[in-house]
PASEBA-1860 file (N, C-alpha, C; in nm, 3 decimals):
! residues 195
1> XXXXXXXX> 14.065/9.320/6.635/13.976/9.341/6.746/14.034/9.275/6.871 ~ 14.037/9.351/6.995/14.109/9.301/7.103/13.941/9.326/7.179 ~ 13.948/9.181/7.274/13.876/9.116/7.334/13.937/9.150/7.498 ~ 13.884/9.252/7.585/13.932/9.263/7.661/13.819/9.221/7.811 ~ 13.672/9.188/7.807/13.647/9.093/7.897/13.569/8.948/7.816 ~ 13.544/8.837/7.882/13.506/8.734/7.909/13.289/8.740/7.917 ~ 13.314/8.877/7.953/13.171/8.904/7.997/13.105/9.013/7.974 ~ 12.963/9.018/7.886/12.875/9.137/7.895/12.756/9.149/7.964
9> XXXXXXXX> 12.797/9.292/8.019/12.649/9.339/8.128/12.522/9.360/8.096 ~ 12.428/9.272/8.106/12.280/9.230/7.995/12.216/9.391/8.086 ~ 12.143/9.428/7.938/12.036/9.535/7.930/11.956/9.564/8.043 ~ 11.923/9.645/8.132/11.781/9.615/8.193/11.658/9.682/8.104 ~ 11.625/9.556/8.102/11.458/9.599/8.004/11.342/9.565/8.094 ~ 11.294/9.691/8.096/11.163/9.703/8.172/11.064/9.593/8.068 ~ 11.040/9.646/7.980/10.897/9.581/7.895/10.940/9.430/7.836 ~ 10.885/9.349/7.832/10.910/9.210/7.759/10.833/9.229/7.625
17> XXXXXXXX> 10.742/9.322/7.647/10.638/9.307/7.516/10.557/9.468/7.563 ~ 10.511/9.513/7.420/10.460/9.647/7.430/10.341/9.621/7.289 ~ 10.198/9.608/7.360/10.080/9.605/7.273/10.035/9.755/7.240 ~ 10.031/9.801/7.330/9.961/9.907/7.284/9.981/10.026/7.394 ~ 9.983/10.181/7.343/10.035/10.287/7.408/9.965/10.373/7.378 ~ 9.951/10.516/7.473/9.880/10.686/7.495/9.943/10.646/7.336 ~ 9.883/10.699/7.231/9.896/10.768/7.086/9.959/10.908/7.103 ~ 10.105/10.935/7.032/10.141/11.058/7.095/10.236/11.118/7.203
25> XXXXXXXX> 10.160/10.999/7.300/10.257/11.006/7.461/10.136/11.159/7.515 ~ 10.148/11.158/7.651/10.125/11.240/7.743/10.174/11.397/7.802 ~ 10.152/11.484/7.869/10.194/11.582/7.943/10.224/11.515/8.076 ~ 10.360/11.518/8.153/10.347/11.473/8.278/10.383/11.582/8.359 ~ 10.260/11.592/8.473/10.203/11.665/8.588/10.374/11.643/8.688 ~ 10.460/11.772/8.654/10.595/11.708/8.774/10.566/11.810/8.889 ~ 10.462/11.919/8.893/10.448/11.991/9.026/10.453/11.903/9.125 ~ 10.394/11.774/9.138/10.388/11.648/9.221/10.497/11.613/9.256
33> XXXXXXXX> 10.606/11.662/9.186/10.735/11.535/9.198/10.862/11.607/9.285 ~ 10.914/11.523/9.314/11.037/11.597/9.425/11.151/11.598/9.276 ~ 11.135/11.667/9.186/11.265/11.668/9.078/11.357/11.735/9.071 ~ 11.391/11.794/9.158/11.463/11.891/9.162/11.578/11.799/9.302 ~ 11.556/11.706/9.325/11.639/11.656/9.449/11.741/11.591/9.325 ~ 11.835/11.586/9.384/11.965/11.469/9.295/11.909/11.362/9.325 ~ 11.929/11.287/9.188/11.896/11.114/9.135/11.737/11.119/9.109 ~ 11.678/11.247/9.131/11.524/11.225/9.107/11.444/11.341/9.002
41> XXXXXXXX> 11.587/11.327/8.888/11.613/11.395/8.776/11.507/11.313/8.686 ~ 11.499/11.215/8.684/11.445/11.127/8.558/11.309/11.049/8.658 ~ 11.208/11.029/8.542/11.090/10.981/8.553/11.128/10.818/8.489 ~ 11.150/10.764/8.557/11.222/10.612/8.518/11.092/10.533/8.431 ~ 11.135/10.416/8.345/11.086/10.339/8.256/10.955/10.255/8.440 ~ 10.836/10.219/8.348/10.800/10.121/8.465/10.738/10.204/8.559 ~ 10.705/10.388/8.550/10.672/10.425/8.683/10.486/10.413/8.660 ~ 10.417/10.376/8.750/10.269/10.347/8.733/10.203/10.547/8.726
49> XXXXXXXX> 10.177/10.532/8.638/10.048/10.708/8.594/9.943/10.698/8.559 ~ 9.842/10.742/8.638/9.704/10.796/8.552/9.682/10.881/8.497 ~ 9.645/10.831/8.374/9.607/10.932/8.232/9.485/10.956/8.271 ~ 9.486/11.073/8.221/9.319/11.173/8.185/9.336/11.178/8.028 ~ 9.256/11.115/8.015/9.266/11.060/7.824/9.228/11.232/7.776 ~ 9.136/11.269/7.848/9.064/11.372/7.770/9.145/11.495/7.755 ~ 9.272/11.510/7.865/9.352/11.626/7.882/9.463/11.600/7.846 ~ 9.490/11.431/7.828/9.599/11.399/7.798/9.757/11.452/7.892
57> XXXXXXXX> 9.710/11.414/8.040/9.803/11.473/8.112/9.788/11.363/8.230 ~ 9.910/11.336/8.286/10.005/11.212/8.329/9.995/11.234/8.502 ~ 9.950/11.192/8.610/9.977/11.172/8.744/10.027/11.062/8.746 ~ 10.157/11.078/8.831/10.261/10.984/8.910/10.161/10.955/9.009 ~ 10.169/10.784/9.023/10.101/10.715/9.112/10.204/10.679/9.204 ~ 10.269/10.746/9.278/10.386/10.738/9.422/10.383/10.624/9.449 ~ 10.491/10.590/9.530/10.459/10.442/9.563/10.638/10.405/9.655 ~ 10.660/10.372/9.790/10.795/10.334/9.823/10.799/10.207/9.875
65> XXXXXXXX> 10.912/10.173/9.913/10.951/10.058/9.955/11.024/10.070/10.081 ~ 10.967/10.000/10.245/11.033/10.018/10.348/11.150/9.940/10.376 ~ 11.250/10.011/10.429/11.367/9.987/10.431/11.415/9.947/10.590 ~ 11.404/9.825/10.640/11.468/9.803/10.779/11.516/9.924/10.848 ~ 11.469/9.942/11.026/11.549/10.008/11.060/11.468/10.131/11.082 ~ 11.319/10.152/11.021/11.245/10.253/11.065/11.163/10.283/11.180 ~ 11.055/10.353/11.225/10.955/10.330/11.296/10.858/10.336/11.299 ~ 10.735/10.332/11.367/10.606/10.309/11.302/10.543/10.493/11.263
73> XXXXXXXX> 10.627/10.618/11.310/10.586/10.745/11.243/10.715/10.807/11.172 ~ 10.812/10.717/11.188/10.951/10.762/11.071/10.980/10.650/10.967 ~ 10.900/10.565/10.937/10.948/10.504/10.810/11.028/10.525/10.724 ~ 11.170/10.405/10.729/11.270/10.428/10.600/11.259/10.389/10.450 ~ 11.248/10.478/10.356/11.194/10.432/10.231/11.310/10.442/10.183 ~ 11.282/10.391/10.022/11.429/10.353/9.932/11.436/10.525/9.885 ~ 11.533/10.525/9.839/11.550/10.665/9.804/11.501/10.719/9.677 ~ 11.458/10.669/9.568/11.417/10.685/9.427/11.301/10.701/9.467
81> XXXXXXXX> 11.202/10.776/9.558/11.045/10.779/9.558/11.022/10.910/9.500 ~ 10.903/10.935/9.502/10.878/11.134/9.482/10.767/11.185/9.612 ~ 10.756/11.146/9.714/10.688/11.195/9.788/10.739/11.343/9.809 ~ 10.676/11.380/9.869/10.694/11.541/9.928/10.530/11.545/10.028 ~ 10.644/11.672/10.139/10.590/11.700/10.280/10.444/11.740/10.197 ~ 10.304/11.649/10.302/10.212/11.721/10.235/10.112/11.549/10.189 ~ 10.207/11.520/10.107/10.152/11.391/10.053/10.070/11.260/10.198 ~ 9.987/11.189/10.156/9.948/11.073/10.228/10.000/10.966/10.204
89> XXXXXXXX> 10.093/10.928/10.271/10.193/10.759/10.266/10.047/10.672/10.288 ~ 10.071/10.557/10.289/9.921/10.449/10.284/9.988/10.328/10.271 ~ 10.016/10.248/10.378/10.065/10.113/10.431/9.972/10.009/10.357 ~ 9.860/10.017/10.292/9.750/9.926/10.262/9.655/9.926/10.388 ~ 9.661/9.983/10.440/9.527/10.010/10.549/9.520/10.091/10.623 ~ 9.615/10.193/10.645/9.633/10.295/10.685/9.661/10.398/10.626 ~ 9.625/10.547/10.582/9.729/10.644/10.536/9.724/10.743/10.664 ~ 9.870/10.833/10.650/9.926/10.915/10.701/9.954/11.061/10.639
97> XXXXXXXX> 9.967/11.145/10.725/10.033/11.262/10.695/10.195/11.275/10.715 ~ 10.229/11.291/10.581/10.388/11.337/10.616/10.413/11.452/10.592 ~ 10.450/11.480/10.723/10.481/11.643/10.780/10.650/11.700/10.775 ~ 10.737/11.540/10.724/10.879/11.598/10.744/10.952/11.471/10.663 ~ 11.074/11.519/10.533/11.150/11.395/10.471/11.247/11.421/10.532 ~ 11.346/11.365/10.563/11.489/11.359/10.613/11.528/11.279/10.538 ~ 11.653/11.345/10.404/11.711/11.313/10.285/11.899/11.266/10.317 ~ 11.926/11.328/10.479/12.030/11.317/10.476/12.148/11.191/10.417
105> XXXXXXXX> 12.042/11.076/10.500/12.170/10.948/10.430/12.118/10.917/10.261 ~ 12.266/10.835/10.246/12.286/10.847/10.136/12.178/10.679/10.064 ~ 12.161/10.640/10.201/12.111/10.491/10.173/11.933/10.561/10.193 ~ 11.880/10.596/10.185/11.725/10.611/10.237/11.661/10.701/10.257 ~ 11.528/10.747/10.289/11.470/10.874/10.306/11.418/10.864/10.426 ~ 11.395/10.894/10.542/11.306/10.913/10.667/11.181/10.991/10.624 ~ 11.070/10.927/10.629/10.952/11.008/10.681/10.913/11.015/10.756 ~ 10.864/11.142/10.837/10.784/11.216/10.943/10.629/11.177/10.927
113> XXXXXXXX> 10.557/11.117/10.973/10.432/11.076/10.963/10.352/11.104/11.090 ~ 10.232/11.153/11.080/10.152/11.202/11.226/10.040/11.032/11.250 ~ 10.060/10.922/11.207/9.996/10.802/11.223/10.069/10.758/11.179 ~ 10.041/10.574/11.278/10.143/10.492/11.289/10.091/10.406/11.175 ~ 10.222/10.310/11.104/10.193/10.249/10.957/10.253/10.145/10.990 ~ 10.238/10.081/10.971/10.360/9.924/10.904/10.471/9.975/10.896 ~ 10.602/9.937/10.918/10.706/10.021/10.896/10.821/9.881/10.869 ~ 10.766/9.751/10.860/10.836/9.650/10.843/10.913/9.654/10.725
121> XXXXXXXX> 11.031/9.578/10.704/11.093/9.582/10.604/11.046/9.516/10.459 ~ 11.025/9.573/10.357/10.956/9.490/10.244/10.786/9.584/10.208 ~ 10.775/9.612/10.305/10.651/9.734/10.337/10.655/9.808/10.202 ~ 10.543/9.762/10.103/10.493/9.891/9.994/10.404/9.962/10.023 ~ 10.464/10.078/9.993/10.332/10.201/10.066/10.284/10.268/9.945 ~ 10.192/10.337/9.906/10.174/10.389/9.791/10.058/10.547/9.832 ~ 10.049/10.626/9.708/9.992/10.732/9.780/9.820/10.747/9.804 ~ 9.766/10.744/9.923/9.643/10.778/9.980/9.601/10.889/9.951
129> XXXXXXXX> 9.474/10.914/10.003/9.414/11.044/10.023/9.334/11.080/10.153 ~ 9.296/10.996/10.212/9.281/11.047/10.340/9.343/10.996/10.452 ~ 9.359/11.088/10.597/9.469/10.998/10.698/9.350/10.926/10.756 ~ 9.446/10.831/10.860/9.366/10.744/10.894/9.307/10.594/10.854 ~ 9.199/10.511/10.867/9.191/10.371/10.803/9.107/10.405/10.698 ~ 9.221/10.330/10.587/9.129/10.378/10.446/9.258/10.339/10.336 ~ 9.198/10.224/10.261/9.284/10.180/10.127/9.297/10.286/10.025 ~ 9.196/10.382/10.008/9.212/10.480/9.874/9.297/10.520/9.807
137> XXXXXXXX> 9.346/10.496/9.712/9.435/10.564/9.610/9.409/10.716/9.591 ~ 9.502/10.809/9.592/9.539/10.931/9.514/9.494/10.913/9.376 ~ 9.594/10.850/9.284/9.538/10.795/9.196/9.551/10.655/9.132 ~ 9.428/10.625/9.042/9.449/10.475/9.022/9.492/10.440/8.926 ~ 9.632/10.361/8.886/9.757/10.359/8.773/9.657/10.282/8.667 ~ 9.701/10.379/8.563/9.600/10.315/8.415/9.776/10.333/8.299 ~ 9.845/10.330/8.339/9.925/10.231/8.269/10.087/10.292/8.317 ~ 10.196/10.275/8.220/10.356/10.264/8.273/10.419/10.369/8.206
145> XXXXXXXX> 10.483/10.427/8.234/10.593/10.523/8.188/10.691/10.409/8.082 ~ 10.676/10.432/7.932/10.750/10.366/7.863/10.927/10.347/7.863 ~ 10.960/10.479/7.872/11.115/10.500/7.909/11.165/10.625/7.971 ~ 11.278/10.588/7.997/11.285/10.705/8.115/11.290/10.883/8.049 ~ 11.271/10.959/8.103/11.245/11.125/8.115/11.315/11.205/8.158 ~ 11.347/11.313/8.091/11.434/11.401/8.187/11.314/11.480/8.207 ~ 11.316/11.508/8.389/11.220/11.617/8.389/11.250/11.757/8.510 ~ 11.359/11.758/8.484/11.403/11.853/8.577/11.435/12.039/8.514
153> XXXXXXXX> 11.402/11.967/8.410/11.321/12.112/8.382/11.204/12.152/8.380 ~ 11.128/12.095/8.491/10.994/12.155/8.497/10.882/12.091/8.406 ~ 10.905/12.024/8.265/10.789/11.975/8.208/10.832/11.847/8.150 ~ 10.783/11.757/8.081/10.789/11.623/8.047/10.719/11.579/7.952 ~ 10.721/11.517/7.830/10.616/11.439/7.737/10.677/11.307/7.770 ~ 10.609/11.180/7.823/10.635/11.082/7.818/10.550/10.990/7.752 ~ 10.565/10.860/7.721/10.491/10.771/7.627/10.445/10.645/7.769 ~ 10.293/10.619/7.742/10.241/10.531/7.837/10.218/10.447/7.758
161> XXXXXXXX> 10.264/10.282/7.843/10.232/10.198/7.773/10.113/10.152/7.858 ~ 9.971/10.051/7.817/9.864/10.041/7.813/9.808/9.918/7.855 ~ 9.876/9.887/7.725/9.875/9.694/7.717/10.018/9.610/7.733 ~ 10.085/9.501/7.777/10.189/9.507/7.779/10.250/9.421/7.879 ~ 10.399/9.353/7.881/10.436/9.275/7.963/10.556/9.310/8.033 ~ 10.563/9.372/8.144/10.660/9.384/8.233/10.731/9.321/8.336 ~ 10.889/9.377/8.342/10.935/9.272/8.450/10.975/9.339/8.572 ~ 10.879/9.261/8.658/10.896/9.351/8.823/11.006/9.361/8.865
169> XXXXXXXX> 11.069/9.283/8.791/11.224/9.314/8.879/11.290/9.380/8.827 ~ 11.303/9.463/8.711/11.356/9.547/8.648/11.283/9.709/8.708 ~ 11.215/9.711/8.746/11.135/9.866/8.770/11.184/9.889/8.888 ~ 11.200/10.040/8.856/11.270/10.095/8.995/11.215/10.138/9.141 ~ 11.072/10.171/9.065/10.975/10.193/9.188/10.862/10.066/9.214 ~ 10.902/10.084/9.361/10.799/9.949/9.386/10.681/9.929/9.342 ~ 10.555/9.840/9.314/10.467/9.820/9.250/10.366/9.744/9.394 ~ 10.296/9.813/9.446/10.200/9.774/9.556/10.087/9.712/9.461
177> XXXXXXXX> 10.044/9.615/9.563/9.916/9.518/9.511/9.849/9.575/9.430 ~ 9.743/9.717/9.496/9.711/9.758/9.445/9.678/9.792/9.330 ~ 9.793/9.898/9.304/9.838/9.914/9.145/9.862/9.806/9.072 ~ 9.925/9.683/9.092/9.941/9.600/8.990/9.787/9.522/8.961 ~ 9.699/9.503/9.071/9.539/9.490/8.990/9.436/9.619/8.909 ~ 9.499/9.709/8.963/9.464/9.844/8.885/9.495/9.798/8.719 ~ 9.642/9.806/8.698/9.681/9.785/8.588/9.704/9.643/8.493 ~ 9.607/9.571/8.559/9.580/9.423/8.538/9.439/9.414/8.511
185> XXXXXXXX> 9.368/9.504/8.518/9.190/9.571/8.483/9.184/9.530/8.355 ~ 9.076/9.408/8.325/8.989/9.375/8.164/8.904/9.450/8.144 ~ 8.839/9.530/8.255/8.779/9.588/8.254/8.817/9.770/8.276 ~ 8.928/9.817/8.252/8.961/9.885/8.283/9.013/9.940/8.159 ~ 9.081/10.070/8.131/9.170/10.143/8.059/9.326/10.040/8.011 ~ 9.377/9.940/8.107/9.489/9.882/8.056/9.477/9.744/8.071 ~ 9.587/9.670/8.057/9.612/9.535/8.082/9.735/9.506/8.067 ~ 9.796/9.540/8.215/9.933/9.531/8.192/9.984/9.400/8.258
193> XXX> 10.040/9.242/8.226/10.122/9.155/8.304/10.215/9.167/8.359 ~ 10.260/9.154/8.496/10.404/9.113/8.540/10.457/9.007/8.582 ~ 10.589/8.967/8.519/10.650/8.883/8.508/10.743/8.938/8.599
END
């Protein structure tokens, strides 16, 4: 056996611990999703979804991260999001209409927004439903995409985890306040920790 580095590149593991999961796994809803763009092939480990227990079918709870360098109606997000023209961006006290993505660079996404947002760097935005002042969620995350998905063919079965201990710094899509007390609910459908 020849030993040719000094060093191995540790795992990224989303989950620290996995109590309990959808029985089965889910249908995930990708009409929502921009999948068809390059790099936004896969439904990554860690993404926040609300289950409809009864239909057993999966909404992506959107969610980006602002990227220095935007403005308060072109916000630069990280590039791994799934918004699409149409959707309500939502600063935490504001949502917007985005009327236009600009995918060109290779570092970020531009959104077109008809109201002004937070556009500071570090800025989690997640998806609204009405424009204007108003916290509301699209939808409210009742638990995690267990591992990642190919879904660029149009349909998806993924496995939600429920109960469970995750590490924020391993997940690819940002995790707004929000959602992480959504999915921190005793009283709720999950109880998910992040570490």
């Amino acid at each position: 056996m020849q030993i040719v580095t000094d060093s191995i590149a540790g795992k990224k593991v989303v989950f620290e611990s996995v109590l309990d999961e959808v029985p089965g796994g889910v249908g995930l809803n990708v009409t929502r999703l921009d999948y068809l763009t390059a790099n936004k092939e896969y439904i990554q480990a860690g993404t926040p979804v609300y289950v409809v227990l009864s239909t057993r079918v999966a909404e992506v709870c959107k969610s980006a991260l602002a990227i220095d360098g935007g403005g308060a109606t072109t916000p630069r997000v990280n590039k791994l999001n799934h918004f699409k023209v149409g959707d309500i961006l939502n600063d935490g006290a504001t949502g917007a209409y985005i009327s236009a993505i600009d995918t060109a660079s290779a570092a970020y996404d531009i959104l077109t927004v008809n109201t002004a947002v937070v556009y500071a760097a570090g800025t989690k935005y997640h998806e609204g439903t009405v424009t204007g002042s108003s916290v509301a969620l699209k939808y409210t995350p009742n638990g995690l995409v267990k591992s990642a998905e190919y879904i660029k063919n149009g349909n998806a079965d993924v496995a939600v985890v429920t109960i469970g201990t995750a590490r924020e710094d391993a997940l690819v899509h940002t995790m707004p306040t929000l959602y992480k007390t959504a999915l921190r609910s005793a009283t709720g459908t999950s109880l998910i920790t992040f570490v």
